[in-house]
N, C-alpha and C positions, 0 to 999 in steps of 0.2 A: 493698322490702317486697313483701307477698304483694301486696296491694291494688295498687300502683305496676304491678308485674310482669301483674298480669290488665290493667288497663285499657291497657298499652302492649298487650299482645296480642290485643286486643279490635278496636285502633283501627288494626292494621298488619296483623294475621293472623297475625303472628308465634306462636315458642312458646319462650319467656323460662322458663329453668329456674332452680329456686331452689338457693345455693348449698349445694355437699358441704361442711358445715363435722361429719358425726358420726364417726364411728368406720365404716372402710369394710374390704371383707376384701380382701386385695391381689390384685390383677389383676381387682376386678369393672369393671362399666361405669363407679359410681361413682368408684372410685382411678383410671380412665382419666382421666374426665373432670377429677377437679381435678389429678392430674400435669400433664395440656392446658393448665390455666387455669394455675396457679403457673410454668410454662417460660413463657408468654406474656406474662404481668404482668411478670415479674422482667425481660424483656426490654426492656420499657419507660420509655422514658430518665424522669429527674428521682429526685427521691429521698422516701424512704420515709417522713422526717420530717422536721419545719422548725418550729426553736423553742422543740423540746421535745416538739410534738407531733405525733399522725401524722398524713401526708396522706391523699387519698381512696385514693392506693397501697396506702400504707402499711394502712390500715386492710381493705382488700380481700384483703389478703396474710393480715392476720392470721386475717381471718373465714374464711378458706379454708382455714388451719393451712398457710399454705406454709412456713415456718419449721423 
């Protein structure tokens, strides 16, 4: 969340961006970045659902429209 996201950045210096889940035009910074993030996630062993429903994977992938 936005609040989660500031206070880690507050507490490390970090700079925690929020995800490209809208409509992006292709080849901006934004389609870079969640291209980066969906090749990286998907790379990541265990599975996407269990039990019917979806893991934190799974649900990462979708908020991002890696699909």
């Amino acid at each position: 969340t936005a609040k989660g996201r500031a206070k880690y950045n507050n507490a490390t210096g970090s700079n925690l961006k929020a995800p490209v889940t809208g409509k992006v035009k292709p080849g901006s910074k934004a389609a870079k970045r969640r291209k980066s993030f969906c090749a990286r996630m998907k790379g990541v062993k265990g599975a996407t659902s269990k039990g019917g429903k979806l893991t934190r994977k799974g649900l990462a992938l979708k908020k991002w429209k890696c699909n």
